[in-house]
NUFI-253258 format. One record per residue (C-alpha): residue number from 0; residue in three letters; chain; x, y, z. Coordinates in Angstrom, 3 decimals, always signed. Layout:
N
<site><pos>NUM</pos><code>ALA</code><unit>A</unit><x>X</x><y>Y</y><z>Z</z></site>
...
// end
This chain:
68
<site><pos>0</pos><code>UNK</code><unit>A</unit><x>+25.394</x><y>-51.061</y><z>-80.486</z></site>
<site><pos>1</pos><code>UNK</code><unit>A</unit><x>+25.404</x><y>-53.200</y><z>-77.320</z></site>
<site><pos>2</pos><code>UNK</code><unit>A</unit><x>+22.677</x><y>-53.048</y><z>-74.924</z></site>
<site><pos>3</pos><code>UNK</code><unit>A</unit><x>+24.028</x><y>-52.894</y><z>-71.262</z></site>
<site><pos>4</pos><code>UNK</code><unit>A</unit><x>+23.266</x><y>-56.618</y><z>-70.250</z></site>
<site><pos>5</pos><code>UNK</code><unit>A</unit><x>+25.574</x><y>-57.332</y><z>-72.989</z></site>
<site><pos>6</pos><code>UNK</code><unit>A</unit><x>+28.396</x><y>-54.903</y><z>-71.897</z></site>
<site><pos>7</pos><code>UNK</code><unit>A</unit><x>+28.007</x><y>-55.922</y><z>-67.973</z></site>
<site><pos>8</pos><code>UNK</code><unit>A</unit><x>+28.137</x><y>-59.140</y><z>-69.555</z></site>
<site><pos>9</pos><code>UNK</code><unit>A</unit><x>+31.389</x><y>-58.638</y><z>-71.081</z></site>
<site><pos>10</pos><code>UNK</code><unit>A</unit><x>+32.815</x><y>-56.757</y><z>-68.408</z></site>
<site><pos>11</pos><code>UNK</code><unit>A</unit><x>+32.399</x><y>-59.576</y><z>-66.215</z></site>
<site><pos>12</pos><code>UNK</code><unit>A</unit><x>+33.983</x><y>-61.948</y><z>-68.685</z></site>
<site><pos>13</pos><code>UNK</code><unit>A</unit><x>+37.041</x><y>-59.475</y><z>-68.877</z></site>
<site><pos>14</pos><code>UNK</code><unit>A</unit><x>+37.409</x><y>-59.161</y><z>-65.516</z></site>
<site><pos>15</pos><code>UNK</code><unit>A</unit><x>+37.110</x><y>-62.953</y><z>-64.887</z></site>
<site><pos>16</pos><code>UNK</code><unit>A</unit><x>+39.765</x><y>-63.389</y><z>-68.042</z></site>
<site><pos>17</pos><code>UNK</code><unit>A</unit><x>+42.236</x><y>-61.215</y><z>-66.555</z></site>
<site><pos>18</pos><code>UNK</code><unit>A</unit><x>+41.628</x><y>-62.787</y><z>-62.462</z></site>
<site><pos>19</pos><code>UNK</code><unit>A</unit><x>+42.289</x><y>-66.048</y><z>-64.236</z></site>
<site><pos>20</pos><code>UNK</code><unit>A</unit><x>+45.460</x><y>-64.811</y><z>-66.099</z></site>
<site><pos>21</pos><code>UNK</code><unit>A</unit><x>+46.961</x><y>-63.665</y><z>-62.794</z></site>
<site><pos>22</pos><code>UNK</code><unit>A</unit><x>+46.212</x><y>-66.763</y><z>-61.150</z></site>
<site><pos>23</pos><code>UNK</code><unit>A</unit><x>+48.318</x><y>-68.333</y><z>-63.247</z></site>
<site><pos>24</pos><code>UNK</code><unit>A</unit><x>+51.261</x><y>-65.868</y><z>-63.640</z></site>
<site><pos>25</pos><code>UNK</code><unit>A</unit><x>+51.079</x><y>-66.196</y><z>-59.406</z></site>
<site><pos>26</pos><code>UNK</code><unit>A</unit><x>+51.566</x><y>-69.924</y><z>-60.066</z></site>
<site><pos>27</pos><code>UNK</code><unit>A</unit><x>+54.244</x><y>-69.636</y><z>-62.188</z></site>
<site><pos>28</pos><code>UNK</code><unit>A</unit><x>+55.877</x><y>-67.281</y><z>-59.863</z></site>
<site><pos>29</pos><code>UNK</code><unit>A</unit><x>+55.813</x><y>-69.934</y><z>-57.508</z></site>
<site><pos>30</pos><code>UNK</code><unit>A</unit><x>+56.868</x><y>-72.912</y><z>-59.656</z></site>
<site><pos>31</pos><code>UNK</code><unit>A</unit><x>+59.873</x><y>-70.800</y><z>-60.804</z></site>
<site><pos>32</pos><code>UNK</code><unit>A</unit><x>+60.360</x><y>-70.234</y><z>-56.847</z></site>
<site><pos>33</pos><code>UNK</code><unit>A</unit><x>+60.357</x><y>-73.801</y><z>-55.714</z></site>
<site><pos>34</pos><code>UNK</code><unit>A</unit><x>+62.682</x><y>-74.570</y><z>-58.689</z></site>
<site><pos>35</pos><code>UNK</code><unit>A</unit><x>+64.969</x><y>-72.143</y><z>-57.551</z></site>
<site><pos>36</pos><code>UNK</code><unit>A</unit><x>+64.787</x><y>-73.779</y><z>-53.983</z></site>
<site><pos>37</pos><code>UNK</code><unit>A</unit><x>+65.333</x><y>-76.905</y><z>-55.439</z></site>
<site><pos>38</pos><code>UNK</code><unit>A</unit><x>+68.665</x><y>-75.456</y><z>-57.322</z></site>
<site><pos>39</pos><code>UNK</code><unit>A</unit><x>+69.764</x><y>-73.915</y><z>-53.809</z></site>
<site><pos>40</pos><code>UNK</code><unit>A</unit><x>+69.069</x><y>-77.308</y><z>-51.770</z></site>
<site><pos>41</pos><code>UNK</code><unit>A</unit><x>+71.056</x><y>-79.387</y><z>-54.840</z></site>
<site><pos>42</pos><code>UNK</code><unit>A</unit><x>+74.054</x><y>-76.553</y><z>-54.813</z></site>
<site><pos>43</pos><code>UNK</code><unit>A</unit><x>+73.930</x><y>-77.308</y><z>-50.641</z></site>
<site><pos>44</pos><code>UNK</code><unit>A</unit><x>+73.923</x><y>-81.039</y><z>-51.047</z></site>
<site><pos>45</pos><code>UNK</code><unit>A</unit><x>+77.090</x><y>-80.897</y><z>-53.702</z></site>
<site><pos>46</pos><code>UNK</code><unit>A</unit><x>+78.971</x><y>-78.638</y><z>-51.456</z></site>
<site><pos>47</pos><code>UNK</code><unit>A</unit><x>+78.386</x><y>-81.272</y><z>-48.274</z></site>
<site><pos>48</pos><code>UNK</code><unit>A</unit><x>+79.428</x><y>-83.757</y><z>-50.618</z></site>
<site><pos>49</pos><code>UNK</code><unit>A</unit><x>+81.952</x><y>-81.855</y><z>-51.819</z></site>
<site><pos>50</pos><code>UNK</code><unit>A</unit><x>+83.365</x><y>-80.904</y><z>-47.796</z></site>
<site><pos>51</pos><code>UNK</code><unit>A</unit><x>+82.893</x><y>-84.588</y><z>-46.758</z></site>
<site><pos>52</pos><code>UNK</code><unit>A</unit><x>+85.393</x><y>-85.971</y><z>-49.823</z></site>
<site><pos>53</pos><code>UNK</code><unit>A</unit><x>+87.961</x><y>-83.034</y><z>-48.212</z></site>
<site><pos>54</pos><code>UNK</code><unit>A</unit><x>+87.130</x><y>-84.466</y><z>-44.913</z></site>
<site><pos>55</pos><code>UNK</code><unit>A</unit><x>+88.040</x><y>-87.780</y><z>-46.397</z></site>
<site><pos>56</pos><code>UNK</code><unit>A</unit><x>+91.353</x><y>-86.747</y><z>-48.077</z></site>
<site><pos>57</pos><code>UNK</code><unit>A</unit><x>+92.332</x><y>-85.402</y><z>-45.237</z></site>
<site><pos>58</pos><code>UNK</code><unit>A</unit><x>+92.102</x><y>-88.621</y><z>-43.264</z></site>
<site><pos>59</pos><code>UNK</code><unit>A</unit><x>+93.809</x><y>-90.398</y><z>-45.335</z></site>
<site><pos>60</pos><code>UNK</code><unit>A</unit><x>+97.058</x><y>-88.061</y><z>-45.856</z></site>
<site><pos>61</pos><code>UNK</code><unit>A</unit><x>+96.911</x><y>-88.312</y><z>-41.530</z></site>
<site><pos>62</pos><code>UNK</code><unit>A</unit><x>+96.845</x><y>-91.807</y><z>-41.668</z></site>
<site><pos>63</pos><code>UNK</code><unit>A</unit><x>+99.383</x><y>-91.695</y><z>-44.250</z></site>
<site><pos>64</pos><code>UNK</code><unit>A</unit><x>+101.615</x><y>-89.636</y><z>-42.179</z></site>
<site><pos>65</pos><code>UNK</code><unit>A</unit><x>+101.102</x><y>-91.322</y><z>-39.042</z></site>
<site><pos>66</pos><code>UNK</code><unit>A</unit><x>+102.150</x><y>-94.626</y><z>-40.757</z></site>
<site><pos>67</pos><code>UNK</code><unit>A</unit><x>+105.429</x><y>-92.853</y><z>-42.639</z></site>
// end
């Protein structure tokens, strides 16, 4: 048998073990988050990119037009 110093003892390691495992599932949770920002800000930046080459082509078949 344990005496009771040992099982507070242990207790307080258990507790501490599992405050220290949910530290670090919260800071996974927030690495996944800001990699999921970073996917939505890279998705935002392709479709600018992506509206400004329309913007582009679209200047060109104008001037094209205008100088048929």
């Amino acid at each position: 048998p344990i005496t009771e110093e040992e099982h507070r003892e242990l207790r307080t390691l258990a507790s501490t073990t599992i405050e220290r495992e949910r530290e670090r599932e919260r800071e996974r949770e927030r690495e996944r988050e800001r990699e999921r920002e970073r996917e939505r800000e890279r998705g935002e930046r392709e479709r600018e990119r992506e509206r400004e080459r329309e913007r582009e082509r679209e200047r060109e078949r104008e001037t094209f037009i205008y100088f048929s």
